[in-house]
LOMAR-254108 format. One record per residue (C-alpha): x, y, z; residue number from 1. Coordinates in Angstrom, 1 decimal. Last residue first. Layout:
% residues N
<atom><u>X</u><v>Y</v><w>Z</w><resi>NUM</resi></atom>
...
***
This chain:
% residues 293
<atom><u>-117.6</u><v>62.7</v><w>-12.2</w><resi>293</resi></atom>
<atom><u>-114.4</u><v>63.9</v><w>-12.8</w><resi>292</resi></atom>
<atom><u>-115.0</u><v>64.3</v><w>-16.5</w><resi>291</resi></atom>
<atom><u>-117.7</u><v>67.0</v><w>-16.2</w><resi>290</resi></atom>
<atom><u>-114.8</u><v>69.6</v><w>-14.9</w><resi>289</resi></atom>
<atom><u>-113.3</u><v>68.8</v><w>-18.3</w><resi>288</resi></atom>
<atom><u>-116.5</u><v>69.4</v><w>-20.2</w><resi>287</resi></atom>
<atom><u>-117.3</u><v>72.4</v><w>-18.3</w><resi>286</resi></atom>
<atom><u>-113.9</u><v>73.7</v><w>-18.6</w><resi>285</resi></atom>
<atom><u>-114.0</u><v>72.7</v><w>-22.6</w><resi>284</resi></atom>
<atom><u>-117.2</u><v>74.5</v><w>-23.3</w><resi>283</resi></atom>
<atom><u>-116.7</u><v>77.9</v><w>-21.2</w><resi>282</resi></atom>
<atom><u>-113.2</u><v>77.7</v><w>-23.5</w><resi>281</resi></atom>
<atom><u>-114.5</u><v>77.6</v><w>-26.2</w><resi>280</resi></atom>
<atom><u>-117.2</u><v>79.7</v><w>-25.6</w><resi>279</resi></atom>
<atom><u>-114.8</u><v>82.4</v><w>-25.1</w><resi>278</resi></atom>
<atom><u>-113.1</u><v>81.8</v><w>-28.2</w><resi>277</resi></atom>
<atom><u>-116.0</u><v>82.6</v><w>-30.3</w><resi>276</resi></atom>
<atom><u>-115.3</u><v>86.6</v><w>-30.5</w><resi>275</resi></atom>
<atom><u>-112.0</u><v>85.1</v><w>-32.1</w><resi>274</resi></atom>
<atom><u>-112.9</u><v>83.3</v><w>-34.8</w><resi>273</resi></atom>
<atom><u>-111.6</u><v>80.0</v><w>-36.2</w><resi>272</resi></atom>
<atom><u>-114.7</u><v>77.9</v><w>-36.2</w><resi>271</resi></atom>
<atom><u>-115.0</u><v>75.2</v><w>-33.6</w><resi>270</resi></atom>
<atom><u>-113.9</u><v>71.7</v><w>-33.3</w><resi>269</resi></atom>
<atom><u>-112.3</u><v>69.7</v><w>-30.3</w><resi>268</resi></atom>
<atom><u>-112.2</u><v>66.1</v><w>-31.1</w><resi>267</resi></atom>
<atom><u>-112.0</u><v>63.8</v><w>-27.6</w><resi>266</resi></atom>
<atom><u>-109.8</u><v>61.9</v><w>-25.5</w><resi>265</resi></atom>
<atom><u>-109.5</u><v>60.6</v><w>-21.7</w><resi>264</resi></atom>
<atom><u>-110.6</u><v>57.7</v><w>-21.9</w><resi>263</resi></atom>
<atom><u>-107.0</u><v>55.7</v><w>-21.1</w><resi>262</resi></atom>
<atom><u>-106.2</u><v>53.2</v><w>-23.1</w><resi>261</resi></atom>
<atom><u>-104.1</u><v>55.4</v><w>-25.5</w><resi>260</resi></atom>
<atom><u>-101.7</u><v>56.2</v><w>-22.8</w><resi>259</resi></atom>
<atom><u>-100.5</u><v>52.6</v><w>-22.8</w><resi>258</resi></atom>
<atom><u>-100.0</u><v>52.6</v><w>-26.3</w><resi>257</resi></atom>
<atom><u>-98.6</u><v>55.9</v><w>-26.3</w><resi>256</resi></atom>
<atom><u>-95.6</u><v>54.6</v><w>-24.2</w><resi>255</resi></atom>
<atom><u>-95.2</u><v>51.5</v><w>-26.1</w><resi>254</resi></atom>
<atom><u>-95.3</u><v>53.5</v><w>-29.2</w><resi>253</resi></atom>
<atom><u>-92.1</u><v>55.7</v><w>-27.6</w><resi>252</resi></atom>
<atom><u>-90.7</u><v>52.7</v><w>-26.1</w><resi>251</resi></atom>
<atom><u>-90.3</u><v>51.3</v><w>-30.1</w><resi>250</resi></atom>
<atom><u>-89.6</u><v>54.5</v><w>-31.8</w><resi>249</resi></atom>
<atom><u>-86.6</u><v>54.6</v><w>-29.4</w><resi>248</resi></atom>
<atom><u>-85.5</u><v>51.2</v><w>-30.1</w><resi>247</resi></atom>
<atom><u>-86.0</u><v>51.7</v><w>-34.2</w><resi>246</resi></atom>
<atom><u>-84.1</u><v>55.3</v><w>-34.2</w><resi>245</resi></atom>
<atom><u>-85.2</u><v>55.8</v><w>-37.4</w><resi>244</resi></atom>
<atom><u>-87.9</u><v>58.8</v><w>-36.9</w><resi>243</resi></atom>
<atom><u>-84.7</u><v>60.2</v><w>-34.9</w><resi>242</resi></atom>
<atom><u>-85.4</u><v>63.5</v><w>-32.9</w><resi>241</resi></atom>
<atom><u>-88.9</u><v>62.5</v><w>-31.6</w><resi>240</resi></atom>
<atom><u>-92.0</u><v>64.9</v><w>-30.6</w><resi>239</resi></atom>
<atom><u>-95.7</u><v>63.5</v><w>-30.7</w><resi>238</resi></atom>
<atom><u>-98.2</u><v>64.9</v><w>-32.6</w><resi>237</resi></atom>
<atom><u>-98.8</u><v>62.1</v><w>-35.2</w><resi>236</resi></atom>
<atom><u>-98.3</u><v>58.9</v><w>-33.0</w><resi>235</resi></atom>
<atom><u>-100.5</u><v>60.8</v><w>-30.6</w><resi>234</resi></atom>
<atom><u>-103.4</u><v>61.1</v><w>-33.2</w><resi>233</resi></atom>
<atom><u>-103.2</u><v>57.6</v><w>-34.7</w><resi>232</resi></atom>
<atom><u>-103.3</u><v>56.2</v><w>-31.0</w><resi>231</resi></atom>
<atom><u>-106.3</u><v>58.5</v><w>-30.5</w><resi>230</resi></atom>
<atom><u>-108.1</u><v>57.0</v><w>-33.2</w><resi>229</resi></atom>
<atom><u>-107.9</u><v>53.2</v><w>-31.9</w><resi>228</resi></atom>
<atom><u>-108.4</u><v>54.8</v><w>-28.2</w><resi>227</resi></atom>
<atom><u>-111.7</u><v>55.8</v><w>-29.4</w><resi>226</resi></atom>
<atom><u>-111.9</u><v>59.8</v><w>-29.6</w><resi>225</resi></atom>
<atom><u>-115.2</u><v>61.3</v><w>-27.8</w><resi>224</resi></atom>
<atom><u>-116.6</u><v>64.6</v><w>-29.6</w><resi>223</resi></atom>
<atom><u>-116.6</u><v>68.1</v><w>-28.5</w><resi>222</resi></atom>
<atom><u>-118.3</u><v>70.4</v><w>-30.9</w><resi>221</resi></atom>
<atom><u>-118.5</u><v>74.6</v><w>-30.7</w><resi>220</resi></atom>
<atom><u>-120.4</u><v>75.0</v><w>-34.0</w><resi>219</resi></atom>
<atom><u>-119.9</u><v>76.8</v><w>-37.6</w><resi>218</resi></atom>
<atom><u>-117.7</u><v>74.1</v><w>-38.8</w><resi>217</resi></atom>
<atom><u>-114.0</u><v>73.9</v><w>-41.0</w><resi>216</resi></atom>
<atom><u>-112.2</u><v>74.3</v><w>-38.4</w><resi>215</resi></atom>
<atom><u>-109.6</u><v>72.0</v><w>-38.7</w><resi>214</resi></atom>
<atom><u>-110.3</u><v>69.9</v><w>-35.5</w><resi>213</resi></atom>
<atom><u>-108.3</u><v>70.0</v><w>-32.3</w><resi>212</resi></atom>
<atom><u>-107.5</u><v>66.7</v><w>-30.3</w><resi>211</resi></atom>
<atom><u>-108.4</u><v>67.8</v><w>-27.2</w><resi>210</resi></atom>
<atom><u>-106.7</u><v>65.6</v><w>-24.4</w><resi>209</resi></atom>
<atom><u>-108.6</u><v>65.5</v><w>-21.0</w><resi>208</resi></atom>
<atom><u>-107.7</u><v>65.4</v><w>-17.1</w><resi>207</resi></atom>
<atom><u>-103.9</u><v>65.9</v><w>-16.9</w><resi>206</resi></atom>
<atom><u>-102.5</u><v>66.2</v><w>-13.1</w><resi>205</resi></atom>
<atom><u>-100.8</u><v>69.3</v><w>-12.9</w><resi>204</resi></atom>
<atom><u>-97.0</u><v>69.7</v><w>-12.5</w><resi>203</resi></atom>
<atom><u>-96.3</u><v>73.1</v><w>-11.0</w><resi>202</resi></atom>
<atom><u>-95.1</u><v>76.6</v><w>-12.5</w><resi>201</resi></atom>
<atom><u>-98.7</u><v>77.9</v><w>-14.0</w><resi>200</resi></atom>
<atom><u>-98.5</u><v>80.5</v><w>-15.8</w><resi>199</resi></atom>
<atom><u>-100.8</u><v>83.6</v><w>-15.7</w><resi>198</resi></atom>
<atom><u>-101.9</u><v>85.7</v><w>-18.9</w><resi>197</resi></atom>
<atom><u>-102.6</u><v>89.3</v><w>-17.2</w><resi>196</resi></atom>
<atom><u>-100.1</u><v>89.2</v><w>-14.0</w><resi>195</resi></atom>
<atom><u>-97.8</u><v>88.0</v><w>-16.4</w><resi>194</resi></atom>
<atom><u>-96.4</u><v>85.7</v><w>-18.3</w><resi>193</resi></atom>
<atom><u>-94.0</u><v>86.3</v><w>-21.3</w><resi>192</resi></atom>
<atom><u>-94.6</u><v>87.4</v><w>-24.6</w><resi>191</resi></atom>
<atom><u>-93.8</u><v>85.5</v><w>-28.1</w><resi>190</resi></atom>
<atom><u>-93.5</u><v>86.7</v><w>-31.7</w><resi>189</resi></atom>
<atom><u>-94.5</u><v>84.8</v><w>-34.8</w><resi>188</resi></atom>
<atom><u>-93.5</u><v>85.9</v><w>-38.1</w><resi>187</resi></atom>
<atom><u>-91.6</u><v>83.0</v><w>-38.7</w><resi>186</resi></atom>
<atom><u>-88.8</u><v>82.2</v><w>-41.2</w><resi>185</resi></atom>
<atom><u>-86.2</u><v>83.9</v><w>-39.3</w><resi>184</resi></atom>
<atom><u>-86.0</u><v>86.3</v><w>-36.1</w><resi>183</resi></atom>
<atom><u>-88.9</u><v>85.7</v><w>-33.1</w><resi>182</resi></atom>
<atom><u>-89.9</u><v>89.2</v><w>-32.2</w><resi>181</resi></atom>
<atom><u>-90.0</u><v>89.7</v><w>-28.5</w><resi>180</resi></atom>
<atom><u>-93.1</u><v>91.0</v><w>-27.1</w><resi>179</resi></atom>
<atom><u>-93.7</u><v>93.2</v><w>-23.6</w><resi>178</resi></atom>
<atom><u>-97.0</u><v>94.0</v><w>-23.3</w><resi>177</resi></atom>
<atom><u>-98.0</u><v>97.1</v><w>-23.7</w><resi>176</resi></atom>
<atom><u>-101.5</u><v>96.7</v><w>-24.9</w><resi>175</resi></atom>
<atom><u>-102.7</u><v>93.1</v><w>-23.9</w><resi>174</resi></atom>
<atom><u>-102.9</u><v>90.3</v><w>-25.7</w><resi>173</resi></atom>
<atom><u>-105.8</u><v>88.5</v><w>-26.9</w><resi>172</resi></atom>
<atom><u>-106.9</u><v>90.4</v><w>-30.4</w><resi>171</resi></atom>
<atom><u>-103.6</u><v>91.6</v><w>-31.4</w><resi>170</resi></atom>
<atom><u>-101.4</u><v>88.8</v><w>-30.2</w><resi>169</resi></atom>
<atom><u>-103.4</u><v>86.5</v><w>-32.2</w><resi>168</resi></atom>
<atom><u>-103.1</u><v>88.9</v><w>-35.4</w><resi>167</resi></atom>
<atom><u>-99.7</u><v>89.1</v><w>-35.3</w><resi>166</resi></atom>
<atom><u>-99.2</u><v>84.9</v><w>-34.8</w><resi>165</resi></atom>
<atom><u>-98.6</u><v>83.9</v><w>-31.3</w><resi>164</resi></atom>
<atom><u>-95.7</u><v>82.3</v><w>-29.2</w><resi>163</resi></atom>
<atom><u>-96.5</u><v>81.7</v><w>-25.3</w><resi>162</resi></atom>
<atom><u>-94.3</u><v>82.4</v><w>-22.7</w><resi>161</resi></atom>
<atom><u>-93.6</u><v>80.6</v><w>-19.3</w><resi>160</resi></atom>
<atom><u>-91.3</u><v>77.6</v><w>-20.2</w><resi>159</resi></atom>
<atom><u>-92.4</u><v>74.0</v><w>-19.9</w><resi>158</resi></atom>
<atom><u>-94.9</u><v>72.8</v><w>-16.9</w><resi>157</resi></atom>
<atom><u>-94.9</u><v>69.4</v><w>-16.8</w><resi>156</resi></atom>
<atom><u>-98.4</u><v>67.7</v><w>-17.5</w><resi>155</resi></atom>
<atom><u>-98.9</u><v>64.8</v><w>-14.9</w><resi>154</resi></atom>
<atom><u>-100.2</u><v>61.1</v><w>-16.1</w><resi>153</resi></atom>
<atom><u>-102.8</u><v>58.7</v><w>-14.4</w><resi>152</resi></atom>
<atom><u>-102.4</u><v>55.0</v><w>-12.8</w><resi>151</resi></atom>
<atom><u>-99.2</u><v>55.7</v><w>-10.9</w><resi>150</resi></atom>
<atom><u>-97.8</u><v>58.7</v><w>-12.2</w><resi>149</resi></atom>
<atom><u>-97.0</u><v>58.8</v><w>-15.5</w><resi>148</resi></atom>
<atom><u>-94.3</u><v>61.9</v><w>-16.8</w><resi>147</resi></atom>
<atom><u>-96.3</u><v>63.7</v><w>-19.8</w><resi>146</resi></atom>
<atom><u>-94.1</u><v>66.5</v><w>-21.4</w><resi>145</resi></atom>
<atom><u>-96.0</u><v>68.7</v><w>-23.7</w><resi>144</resi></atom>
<atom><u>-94.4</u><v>71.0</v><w>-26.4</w><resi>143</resi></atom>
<atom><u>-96.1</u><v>73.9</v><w>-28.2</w><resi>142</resi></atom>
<atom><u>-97.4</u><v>76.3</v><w>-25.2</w><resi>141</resi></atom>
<atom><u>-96.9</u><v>75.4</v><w>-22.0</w><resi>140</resi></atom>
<atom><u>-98.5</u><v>75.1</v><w>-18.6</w><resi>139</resi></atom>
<atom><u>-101.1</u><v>77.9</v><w>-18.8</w><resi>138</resi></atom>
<atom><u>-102.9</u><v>79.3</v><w>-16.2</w><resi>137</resi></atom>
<atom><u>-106.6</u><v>80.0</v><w>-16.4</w><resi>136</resi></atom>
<atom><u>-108.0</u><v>83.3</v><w>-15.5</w><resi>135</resi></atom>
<atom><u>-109.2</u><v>84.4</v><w>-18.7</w><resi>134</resi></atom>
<atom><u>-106.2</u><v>86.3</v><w>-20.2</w><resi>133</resi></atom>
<atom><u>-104.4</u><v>82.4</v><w>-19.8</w><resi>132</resi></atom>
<atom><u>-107.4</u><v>80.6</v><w>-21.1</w><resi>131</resi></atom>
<atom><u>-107.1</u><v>82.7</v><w>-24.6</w><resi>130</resi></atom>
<atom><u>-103.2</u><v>82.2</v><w>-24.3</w><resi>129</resi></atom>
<atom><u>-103.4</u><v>78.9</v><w>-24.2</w><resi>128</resi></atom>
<atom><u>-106.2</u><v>78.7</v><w>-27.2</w><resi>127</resi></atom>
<atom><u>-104.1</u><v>80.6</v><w>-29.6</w><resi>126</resi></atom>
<atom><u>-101.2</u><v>78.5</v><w>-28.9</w><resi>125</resi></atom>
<atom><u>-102.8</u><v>75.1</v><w>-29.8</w><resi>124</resi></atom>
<atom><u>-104.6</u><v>76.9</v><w>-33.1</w><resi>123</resi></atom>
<atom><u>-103.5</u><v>74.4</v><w>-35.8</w><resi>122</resi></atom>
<atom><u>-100.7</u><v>76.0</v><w>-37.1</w><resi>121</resi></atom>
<atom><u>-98.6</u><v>74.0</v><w>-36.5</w><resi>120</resi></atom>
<atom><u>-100.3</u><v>70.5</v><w>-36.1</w><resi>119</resi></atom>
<atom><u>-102.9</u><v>69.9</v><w>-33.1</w><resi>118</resi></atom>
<atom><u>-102.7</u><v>69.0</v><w>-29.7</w><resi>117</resi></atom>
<atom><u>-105.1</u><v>71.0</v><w>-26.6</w><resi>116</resi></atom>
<atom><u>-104.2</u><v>69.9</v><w>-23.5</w><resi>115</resi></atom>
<atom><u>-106.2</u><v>69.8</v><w>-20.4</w><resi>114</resi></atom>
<atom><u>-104.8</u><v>69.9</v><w>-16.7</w><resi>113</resi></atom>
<atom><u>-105.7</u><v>69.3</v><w>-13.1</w><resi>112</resi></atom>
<atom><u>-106.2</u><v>71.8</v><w>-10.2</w><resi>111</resi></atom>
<atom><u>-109.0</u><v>74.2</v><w>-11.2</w><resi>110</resi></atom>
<atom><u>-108.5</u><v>74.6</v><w>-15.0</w><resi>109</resi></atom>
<atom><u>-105.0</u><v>74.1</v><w>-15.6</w><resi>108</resi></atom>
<atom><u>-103.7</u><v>74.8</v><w>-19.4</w><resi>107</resi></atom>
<atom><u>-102.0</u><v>72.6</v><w>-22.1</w><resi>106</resi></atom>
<atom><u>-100.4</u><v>73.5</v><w>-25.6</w><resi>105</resi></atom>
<atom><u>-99.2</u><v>70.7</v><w>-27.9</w><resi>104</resi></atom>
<atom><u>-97.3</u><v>68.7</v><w>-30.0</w><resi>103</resi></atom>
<atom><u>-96.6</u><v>65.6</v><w>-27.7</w><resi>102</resi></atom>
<atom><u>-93.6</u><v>64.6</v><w>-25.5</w><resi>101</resi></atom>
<atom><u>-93.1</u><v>61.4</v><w>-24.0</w><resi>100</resi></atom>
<atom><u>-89.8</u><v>60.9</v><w>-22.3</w><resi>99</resi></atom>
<atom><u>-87.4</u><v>58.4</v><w>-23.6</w><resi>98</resi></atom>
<atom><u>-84.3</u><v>60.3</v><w>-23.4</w><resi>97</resi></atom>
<atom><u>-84.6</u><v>60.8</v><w>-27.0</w><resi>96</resi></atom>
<atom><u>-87.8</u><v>62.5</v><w>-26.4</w><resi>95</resi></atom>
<atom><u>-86.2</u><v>64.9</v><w>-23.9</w><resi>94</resi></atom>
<atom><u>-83.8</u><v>66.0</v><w>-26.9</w><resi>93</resi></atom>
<atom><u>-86.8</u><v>66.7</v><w>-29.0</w><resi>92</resi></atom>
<atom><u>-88.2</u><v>68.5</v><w>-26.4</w><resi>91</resi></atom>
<atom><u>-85.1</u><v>70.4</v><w>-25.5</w><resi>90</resi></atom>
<atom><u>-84.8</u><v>71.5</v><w>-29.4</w><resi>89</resi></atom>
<atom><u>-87.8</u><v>72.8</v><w>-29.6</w><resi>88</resi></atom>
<atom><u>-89.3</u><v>75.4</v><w>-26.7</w><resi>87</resi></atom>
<atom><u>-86.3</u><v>75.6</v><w>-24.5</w><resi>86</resi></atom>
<atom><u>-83.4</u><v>75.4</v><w>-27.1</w><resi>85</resi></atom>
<atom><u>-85.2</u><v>77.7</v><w>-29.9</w><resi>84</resi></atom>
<atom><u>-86.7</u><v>80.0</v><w>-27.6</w><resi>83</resi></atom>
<atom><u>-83.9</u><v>80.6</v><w>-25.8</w><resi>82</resi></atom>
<atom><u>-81.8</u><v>81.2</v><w>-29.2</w><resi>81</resi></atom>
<atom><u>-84.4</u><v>83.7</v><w>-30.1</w><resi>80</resi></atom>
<atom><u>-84.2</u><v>85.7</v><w>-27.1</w><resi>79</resi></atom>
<atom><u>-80.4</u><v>85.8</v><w>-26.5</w><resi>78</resi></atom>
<atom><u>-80.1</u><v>87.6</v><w>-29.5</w><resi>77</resi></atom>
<atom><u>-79.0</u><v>86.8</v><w>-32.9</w><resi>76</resi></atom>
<atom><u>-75.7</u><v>89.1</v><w>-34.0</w><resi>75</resi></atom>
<atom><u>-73.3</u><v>85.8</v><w>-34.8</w><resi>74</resi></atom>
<atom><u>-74.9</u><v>82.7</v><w>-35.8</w><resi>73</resi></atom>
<atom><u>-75.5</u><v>80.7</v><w>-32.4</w><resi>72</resi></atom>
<atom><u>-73.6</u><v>77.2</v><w>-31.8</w><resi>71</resi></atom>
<atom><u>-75.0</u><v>75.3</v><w>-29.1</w><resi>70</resi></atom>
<atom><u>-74.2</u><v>72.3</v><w>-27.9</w><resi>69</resi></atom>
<atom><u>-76.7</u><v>69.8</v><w>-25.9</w><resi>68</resi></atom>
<atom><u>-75.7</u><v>67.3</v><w>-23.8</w><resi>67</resi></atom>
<atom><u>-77.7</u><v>64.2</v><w>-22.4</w><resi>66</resi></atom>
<atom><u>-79.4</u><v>63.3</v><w>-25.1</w><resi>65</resi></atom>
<atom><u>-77.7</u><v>60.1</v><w>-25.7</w><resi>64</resi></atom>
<atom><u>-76.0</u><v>60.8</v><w>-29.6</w><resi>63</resi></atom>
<atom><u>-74.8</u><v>63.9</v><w>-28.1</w><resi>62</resi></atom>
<atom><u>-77.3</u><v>66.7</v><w>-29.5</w><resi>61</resi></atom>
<atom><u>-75.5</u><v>69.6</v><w>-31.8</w><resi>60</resi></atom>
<atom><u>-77.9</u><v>72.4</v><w>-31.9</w><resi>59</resi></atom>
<atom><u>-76.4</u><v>74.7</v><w>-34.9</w><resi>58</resi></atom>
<atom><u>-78.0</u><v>78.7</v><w>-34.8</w><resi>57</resi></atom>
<atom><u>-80.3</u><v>81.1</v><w>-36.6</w><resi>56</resi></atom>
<atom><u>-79.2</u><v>81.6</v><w>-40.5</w><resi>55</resi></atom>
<atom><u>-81.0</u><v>78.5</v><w>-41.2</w><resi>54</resi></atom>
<atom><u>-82.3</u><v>76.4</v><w>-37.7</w><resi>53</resi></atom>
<atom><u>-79.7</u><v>73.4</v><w>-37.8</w><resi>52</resi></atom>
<atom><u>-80.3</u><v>70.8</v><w>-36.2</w><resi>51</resi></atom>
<atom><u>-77.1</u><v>68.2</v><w>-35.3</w><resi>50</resi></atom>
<atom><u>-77.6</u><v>64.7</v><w>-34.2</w><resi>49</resi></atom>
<atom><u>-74.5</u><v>62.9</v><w>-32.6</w><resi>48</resi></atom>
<atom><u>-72.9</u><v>59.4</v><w>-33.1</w><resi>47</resi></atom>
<atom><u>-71.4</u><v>60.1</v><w>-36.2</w><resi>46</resi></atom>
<atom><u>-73.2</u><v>63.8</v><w>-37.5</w><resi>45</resi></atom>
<atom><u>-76.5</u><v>63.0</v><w>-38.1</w><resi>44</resi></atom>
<atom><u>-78.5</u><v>65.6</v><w>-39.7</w><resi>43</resi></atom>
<atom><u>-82.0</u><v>67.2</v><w>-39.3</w><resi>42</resi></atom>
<atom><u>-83.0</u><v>71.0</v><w>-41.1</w><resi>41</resi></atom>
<atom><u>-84.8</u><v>73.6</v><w>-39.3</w><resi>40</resi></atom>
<atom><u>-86.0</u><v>76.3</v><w>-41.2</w><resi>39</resi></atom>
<atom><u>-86.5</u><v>75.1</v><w>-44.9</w><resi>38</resi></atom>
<atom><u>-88.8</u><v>77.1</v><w>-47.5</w><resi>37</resi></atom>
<atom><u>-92.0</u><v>76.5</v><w>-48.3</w><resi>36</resi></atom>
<atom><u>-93.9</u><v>79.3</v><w>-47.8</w><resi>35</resi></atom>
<atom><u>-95.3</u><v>78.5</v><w>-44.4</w><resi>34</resi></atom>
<atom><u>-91.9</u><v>77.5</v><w>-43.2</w><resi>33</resi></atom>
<atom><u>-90.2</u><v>74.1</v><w>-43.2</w><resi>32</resi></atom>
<atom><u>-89.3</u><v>71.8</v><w>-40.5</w><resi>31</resi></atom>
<atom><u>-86.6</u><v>69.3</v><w>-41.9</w><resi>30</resi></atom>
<atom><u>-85.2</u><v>65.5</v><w>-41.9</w><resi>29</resi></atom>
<atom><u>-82.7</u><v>63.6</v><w>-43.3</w><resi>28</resi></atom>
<atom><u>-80.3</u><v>66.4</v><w>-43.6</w><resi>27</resi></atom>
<atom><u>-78.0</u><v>65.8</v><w>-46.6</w><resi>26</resi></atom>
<atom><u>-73.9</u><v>65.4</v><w>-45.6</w><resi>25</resi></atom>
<atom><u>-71.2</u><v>67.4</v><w>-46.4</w><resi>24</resi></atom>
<atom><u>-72.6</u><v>70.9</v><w>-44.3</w><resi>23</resi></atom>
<atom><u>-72.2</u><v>73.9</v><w>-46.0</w><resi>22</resi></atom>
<atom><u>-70.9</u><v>76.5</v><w>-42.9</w><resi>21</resi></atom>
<atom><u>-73.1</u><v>78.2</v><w>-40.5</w><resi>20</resi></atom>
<atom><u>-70.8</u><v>80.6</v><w>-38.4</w><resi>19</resi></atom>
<atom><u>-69.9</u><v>80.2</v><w>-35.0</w><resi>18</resi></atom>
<atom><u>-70.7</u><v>81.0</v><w>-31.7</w><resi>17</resi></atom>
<atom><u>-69.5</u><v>78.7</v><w>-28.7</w><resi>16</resi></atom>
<atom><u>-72.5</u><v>77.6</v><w>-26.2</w><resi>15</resi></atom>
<atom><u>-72.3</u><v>74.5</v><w>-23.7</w><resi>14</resi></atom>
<atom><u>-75.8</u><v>72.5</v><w>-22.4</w><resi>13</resi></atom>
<atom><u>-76.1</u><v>70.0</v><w>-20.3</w><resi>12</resi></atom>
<atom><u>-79.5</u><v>68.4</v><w>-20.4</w><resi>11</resi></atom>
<atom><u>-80.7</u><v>67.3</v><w>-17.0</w><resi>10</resi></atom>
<atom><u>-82.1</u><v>69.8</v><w>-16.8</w><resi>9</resi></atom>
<atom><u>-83.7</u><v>72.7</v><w>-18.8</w><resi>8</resi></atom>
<atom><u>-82.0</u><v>75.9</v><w>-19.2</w><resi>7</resi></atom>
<atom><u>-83.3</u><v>79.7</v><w>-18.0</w><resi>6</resi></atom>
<atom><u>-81.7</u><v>83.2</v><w>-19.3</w><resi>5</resi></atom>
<atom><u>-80.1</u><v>82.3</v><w>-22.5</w><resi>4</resi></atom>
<atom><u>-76.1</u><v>82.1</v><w>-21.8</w><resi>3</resi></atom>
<atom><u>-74.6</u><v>84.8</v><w>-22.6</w><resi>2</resi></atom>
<atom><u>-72.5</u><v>85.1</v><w>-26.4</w><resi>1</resi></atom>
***
């Protein structure tokens, strides 16, 4: 099979194709699908992890995250297996390497950054791409990396496409463009940027998080977070490969401890239609734009 179009370093990454065959041991972690079923499943394999996304492709991680192998099912394009590797497994491998990565989208509104964290589902990608068809660029959509720099941290841009559910794509994306179905247990499908929903390629430095609400409201309401609650937050968003990995887990809290005393988080609630997105977003760049004062 080719090699997906764009990789990630400094993960090295090596591809053989190869069918899924019953694996001995029990996965000690999955991702299911809406209806239940399994997707992703977690194993260790000796020193190594392996994730297995069913009837997809194997992602075999070296036990130090520094190589990733790749073993695609036979017939799935070079589409899906890029998203998987850029927009899953190379967080979760990044994580390992001690990097923070949280569950989220993020977008650059002037020259800094806001991101938007929430559980699947939760709206994250929705609101990218409603920033990015409104002359905002987008950094990423589902996984944020947060390198510190000096006293403040920098969003890294991830990969330039955003994954939305049908009727997302129906009411924010333009006709024409260019989507590529996402095979398996999701019905999402994901465009690239363009000259219509802009990415942005550089490291901005991050001004807000925006924990999202569930919805359930018939305002636009952003509310401060207390470092107490945002620690809660970012322990539940964030991306790790090994829940037991007990040094990892350890840095990892360290990490969010020290982000968590920064005020620089709030609730972001508003009810799940579209013809309100715009004031969401007119909301959130006049609260973010607020913050520098």
């Amino acid at each position: 099979m080719a090699r997906p179009r764009r990789f990630v370093a400094p993960i090295r990454t090596l591809f053989e194709a190869r069918r899924q065959e019953p694996l001995a041991q029990p996965f000690f972690h999955e991702w299911t699908s809406p209806d239940g079923g399994q997707w992703a499943g977690f194993y260790r394999q000796e020193q190594d992890y392996l994730i297995r996304f069913v009837d997809l492709a194997d992602f075999r991680i070296s036990g130090d995250a520094q190589r990733v192998f790749v073993y695609p099912v036979s017939g799935i394009s070079d589409d899906v297996l890029e998203h998987l590797y850029l927009n899953l497994v190379v967080p979760l491998a990044l994580s390992h390497q001690n990097k923070l990565i949280l569950h989220a989208s993020a977008v650059e509104i002037d020259n800094f950054s806001v991101a938007f964290a929430a559980k699947s589902g939760g709206g994250k990608s929705t609101l990218a791409a409603s920033f990015s068809t409104n002359g905002y660029r987008f950094l990423t959509d589902d996984g944020v990396q947060l390198d510190q720099n000096g006293a403040g941290y920098h969003v890294r841009p991830n990969h330039p496409a955003i994954r939305l559910w049908e009727d997302s794509r129906n009411q924010l994306i333009a006709a024409g463009t260019r989507l590529i179905p996402l095979q398996g247990s999701s019905a999402k499908a994901r465009f690239l940027a363009d000259n219509k929903a802009v990415f942005c390629d550089e490291a901005r430095l991050l001004r807000h998080i925006y924990f999202l609400g569930d919805g359930t409201t018939e305002i636009v309401s952003i509310e401060p977070v207390s470092g107490r609650d945002a620690m809660v937050d970012l322990v539940s968003h964030s991306f790790l490969l090994d829940v037991a990995a007990k040094q990892i887990l350890t840095q990892n809290f360290k990490k969010i401890a020290q982000l968590a005393e920064k005020a620089i988080f709030y609730r972001l609630d508003y009810p799940r239609r579209y013809e309100i997105l715009p004031e969401v977003c007119e909301r959130v760049v006049s609260h973010a734009r607020a913050g520098s004062s």
